[in-house]
N, CA, C and O atoms as a printed pandas DataFrame, in Angstrom:
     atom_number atom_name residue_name chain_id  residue_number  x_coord  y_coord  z_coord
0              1         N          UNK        A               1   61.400  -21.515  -29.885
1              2        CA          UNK        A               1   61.177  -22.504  -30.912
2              3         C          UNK        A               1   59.699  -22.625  -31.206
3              4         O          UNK        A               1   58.913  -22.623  -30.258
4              5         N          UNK        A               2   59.268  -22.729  -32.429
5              6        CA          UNK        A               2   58.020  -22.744  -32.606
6              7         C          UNK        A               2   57.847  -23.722  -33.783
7              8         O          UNK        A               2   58.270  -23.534  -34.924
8              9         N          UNK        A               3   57.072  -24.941  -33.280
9             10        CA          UNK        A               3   56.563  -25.487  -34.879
10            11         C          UNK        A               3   55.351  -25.454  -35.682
11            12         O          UNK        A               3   54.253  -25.193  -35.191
12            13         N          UNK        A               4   55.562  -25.751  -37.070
13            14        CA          UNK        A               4   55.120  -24.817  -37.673
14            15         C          UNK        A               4   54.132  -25.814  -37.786
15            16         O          UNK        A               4   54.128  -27.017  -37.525
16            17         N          UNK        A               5   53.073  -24.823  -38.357
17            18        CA          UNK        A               5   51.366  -25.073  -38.149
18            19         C          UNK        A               5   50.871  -25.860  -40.231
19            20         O          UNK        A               5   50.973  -25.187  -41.257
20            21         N          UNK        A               6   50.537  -26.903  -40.180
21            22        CA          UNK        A               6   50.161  -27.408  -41.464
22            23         C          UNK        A               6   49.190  -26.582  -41.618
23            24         O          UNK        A               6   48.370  -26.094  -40.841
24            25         N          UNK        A               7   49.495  -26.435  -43.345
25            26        CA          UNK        A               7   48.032  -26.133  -43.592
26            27         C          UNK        A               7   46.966  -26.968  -44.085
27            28         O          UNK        A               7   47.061  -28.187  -44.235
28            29         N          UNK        A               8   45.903  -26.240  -44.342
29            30        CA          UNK        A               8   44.395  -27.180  -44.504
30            31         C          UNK        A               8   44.498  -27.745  -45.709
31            32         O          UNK        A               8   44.609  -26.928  -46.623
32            33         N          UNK        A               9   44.497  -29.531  -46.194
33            34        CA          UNK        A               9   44.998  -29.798  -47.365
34            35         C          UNK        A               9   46.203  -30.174  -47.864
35            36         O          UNK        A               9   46.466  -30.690  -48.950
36            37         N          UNK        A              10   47.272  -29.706  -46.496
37            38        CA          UNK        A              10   48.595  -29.800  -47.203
38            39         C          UNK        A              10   48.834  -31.712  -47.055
39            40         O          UNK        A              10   49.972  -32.158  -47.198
40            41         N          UNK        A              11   47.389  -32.882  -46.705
41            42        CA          UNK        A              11   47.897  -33.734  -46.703
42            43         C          UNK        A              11   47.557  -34.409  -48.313
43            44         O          UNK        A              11   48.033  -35.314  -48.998
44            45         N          UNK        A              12   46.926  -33.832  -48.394
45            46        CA          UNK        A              12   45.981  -34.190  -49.613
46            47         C          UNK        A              12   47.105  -34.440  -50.768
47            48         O          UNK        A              12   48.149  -33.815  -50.951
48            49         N          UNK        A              13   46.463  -35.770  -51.639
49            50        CA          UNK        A              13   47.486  -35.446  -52.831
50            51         C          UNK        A              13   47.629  -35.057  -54.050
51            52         O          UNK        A              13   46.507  -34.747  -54.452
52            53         N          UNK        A              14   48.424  -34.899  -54.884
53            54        CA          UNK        A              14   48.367  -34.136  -55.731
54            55         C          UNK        A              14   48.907  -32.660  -55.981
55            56         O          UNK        A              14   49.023  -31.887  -55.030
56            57         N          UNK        A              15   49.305  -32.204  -57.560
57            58        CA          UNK        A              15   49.960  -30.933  -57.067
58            59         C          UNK        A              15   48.860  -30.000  -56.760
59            60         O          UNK        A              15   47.683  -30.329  -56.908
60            61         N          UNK        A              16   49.267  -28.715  -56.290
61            62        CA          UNK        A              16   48.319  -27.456  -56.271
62            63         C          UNK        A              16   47.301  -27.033  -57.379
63            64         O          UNK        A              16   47.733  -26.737  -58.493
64            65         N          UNK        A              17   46.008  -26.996  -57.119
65            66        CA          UNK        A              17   45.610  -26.844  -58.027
66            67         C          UNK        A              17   44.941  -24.997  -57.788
67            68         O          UNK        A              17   45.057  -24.437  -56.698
68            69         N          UNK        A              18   44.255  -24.282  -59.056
69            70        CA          UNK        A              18   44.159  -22.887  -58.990
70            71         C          UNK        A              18   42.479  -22.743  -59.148
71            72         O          UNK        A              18   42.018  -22.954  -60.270
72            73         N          UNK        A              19   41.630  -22.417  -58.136
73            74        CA          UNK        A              19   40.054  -22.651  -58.445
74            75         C          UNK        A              19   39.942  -21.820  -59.380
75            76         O          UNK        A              19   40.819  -20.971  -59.537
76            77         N          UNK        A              20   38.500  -21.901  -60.458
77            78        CA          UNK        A              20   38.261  -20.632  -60.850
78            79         C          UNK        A              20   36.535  -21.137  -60.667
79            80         O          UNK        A              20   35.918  -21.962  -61.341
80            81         N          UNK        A              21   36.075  -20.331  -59.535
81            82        CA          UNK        A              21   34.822  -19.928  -59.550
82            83         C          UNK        A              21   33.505  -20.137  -60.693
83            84         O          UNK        A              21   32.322  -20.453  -60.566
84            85         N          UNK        A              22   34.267  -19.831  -61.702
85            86        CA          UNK        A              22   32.943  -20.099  -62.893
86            87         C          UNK        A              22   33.404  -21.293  -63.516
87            88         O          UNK        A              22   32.629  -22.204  -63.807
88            89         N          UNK        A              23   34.512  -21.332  -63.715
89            90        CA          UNK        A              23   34.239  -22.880  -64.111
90            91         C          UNK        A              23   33.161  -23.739  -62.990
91            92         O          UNK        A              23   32.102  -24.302  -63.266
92            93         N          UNK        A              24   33.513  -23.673  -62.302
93            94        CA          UNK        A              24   32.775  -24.692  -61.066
94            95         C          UNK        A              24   31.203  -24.645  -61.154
95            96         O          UNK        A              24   30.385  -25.559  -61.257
96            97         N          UNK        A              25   31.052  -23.294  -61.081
97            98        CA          UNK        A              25   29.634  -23.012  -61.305
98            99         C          UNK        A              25   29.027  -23.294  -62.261
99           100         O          UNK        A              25   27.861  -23.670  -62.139
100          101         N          UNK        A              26   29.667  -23.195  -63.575
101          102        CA          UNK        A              26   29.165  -23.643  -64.960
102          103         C          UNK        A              26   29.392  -25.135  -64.827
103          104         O          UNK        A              26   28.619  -25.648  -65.636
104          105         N          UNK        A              27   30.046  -26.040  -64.229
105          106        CA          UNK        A              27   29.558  -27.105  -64.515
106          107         C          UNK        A              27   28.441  -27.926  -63.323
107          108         O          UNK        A              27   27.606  -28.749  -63.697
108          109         N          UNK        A              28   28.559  -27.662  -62.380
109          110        CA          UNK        A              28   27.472  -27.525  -61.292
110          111         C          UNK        A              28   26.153  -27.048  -62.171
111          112         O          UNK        A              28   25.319  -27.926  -61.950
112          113         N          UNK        A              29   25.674  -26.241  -62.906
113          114        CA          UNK        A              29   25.029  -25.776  -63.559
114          115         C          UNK        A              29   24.518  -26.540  -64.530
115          116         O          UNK        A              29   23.392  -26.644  -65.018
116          117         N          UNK        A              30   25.700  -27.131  -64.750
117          118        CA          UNK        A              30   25.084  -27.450  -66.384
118          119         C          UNK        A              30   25.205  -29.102  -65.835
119          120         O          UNK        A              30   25.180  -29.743  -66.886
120          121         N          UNK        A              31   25.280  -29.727  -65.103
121          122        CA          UNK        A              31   25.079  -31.059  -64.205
122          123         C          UNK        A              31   23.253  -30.721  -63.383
123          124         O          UNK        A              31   22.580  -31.637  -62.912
124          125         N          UNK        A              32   22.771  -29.152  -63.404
125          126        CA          UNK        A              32   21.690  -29.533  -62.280
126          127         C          UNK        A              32   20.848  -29.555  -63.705
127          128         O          UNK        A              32   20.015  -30.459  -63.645
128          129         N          UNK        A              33   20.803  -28.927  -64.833
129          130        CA          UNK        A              33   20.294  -28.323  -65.720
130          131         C          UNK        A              33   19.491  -29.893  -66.662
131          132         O          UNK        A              33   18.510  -29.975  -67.401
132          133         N          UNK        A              34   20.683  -31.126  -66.063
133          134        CA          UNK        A              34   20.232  -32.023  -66.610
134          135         C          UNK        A              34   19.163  -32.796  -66.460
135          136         O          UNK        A              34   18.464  -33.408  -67.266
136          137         N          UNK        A              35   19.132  -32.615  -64.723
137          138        CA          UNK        A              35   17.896  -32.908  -64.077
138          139         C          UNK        A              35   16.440  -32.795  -64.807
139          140         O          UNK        A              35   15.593  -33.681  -64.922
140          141         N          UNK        A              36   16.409  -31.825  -65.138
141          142        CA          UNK        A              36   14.832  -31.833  -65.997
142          143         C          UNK        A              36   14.898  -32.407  -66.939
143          144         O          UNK        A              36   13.842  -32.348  -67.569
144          145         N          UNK        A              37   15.856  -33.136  -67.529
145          146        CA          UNK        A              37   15.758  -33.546  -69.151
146          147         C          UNK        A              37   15.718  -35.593  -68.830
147          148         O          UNK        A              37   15.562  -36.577  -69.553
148          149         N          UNK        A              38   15.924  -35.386  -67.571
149          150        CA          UNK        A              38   15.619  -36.721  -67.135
150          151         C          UNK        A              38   14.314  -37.570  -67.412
151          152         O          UNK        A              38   13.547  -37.672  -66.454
152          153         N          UNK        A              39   14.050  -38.033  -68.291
153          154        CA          UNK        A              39   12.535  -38.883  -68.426
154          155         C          UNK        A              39   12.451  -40.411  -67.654
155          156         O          UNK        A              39   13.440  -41.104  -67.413
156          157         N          UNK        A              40   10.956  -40.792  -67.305
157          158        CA          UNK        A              40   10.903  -41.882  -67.302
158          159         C          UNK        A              40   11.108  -43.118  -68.697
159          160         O          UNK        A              40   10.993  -42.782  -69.875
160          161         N          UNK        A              41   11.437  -44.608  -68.228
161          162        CA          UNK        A              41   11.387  -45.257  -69.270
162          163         C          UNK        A              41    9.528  -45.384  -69.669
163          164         O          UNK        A              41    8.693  -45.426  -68.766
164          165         N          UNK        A              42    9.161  -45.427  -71.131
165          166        CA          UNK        A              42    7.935  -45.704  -71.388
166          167         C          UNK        A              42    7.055  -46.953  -70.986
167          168         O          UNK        A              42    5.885  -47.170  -71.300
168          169         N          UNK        A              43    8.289  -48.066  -69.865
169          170        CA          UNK        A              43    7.615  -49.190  -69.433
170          171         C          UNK        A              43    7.460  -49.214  -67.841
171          172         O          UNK        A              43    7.064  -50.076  -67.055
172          173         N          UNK        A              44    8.051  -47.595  -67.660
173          174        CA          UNK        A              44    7.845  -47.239  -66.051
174          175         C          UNK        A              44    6.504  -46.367  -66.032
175          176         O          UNK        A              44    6.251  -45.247  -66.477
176          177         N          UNK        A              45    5.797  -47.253  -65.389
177          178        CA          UNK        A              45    4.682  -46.593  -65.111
178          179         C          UNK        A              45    4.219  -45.470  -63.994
179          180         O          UNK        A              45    3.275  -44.681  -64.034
180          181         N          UNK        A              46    5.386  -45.717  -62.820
181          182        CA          UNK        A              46    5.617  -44.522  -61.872
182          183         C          UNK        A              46    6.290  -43.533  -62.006
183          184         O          UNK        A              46    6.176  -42.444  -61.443
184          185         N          UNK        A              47    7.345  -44.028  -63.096
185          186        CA          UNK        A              47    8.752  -43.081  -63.039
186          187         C          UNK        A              47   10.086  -43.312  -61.836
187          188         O          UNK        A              47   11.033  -42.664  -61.391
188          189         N          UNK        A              48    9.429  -44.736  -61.658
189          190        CA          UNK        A              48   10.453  -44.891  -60.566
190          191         C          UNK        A              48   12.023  -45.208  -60.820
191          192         O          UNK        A              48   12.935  -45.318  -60.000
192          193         N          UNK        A              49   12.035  -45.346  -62.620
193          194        CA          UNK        A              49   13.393  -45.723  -63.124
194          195         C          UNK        A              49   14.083  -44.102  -62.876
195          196         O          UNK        A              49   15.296  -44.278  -62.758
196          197         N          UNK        A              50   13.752  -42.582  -62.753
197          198        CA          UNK        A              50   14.572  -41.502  -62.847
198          199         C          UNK        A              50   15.094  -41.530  -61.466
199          200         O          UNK        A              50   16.002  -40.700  -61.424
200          201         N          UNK        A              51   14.945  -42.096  -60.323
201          202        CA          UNK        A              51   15.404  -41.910  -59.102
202          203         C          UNK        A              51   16.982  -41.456  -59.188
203          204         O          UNK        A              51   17.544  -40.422  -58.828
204          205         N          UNK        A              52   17.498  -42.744  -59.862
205          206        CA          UNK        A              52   18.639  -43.725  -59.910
206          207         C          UNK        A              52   19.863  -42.277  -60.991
207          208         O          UNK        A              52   20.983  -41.809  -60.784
208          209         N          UNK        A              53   18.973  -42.109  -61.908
209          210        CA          UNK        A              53   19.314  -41.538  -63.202
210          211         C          UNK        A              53   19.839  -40.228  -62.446
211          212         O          UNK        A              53   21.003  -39.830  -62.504
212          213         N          UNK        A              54   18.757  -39.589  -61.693
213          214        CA          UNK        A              54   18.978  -38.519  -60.957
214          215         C          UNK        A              54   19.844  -38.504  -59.933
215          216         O          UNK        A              54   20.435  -37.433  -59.797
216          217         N          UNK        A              55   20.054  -39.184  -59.324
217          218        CA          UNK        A              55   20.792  -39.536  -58.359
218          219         C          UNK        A              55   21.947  -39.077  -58.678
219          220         O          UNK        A              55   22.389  -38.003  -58.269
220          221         N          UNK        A              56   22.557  -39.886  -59.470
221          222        CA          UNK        A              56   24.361  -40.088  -60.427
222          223         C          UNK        A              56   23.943  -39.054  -60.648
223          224         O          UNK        A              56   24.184  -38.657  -59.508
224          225         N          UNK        A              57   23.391  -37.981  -61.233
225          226        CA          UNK        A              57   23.488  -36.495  -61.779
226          227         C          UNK        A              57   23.799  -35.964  -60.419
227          228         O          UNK        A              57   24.979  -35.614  -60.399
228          229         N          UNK        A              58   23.229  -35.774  -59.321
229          230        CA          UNK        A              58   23.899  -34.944  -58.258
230          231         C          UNK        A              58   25.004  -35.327  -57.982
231          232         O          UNK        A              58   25.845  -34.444  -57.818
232          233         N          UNK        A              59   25.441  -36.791  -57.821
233          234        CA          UNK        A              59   26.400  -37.312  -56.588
234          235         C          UNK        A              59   27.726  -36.634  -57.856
235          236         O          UNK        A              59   28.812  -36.371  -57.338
236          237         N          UNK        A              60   27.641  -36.455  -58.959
237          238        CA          UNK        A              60   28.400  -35.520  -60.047
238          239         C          UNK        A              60   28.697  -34.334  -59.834
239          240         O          UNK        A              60   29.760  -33.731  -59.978
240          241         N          UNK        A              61   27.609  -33.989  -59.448
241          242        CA          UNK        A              61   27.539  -32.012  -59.059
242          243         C          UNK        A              61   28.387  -32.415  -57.724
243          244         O          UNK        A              61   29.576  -32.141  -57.887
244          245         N          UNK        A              62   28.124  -32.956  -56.520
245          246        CA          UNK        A              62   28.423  -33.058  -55.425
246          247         C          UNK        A              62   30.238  -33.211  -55.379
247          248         O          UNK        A              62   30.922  -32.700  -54.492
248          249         N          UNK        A              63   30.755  -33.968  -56.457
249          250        CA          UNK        A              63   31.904  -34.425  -56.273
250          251         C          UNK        A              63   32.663  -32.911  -56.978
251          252         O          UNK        A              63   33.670  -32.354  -56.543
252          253         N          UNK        A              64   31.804  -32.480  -58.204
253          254        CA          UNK        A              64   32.780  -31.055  -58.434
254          255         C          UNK        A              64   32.839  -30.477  -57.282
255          256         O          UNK        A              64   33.973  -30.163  -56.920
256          257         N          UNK        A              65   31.836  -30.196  -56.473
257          258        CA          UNK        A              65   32.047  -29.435  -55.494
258          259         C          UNK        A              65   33.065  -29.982  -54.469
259          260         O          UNK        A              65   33.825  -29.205  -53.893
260          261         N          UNK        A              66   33.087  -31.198  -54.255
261          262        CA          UNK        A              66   34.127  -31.850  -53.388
262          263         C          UNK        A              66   35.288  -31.263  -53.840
263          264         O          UNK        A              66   36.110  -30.491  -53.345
264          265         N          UNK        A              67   35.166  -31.777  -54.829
265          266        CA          UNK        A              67   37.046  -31.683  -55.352
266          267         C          UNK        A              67   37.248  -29.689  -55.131
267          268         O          UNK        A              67   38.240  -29.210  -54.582
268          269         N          UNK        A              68   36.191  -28.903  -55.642
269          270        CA          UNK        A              68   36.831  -27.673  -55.566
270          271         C          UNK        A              68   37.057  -26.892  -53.734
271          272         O          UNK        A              68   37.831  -25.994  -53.403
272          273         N          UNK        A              69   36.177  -27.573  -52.973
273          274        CA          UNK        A              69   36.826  -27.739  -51.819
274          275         C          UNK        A              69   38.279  -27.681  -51.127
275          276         O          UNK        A              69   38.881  -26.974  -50.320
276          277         N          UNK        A              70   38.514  -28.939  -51.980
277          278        CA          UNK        A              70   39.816  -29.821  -51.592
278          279         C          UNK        A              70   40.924  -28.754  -52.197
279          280         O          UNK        A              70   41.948  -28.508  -51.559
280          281         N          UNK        A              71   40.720  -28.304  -53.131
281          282        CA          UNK        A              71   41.640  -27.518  -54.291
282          283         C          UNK        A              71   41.460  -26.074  -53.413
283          284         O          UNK        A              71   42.387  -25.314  -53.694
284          285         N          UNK        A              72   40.661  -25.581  -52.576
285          286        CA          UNK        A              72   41.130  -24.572  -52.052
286          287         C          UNK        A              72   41.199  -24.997  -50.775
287          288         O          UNK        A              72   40.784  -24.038  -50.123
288          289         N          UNK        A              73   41.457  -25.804  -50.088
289          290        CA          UNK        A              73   41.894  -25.930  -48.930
290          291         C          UNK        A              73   43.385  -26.414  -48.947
291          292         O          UNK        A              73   43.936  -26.558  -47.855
292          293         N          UNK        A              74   44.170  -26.711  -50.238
293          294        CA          UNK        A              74   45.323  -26.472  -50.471
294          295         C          UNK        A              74   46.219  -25.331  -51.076
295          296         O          UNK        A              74   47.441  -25.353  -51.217
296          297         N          UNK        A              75   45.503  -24.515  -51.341
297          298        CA          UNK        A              75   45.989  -23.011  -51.813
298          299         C          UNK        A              75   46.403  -22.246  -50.484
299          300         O          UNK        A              75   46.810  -21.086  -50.542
């Protein structure tokens, strides 16, 4: 008797999803790409308002990457 071994993801929910590599990359890409177009406000004199701005632009990139993770650890 042998039981059977879960796989990685199989708790996760949602149906199966199918990665495709360039999508992921193209939007990872085009999420880091924004980074430079980030300005300060003209009443920030340090630039300390882009921290914030920048921030939410990665934790964006970060979550595509999460999710495409998740999507192949259920395949």
């Amino acid at each position: 008797m042998s039981t059977p071994i879960p796989r990685p993801g199989a708790h996760l929910p949602g149906p199966l999803q199918s990665v495709d590599p360039e999508k992921i990359h193209s939007e990872v890409d085009g999420l880091l790409s924004r980074l430079a177009t980030v300005e300060p406000d003209p009443g920030d004199e340090h630039g300390i308002g882009v921290i914030p701005r920048k921030a939410h632009i990665l934790e964006k990139a970060h979550d595509v990457l999460v999710e495409a993770l998740a999507a192949v650890d259920k395949i």
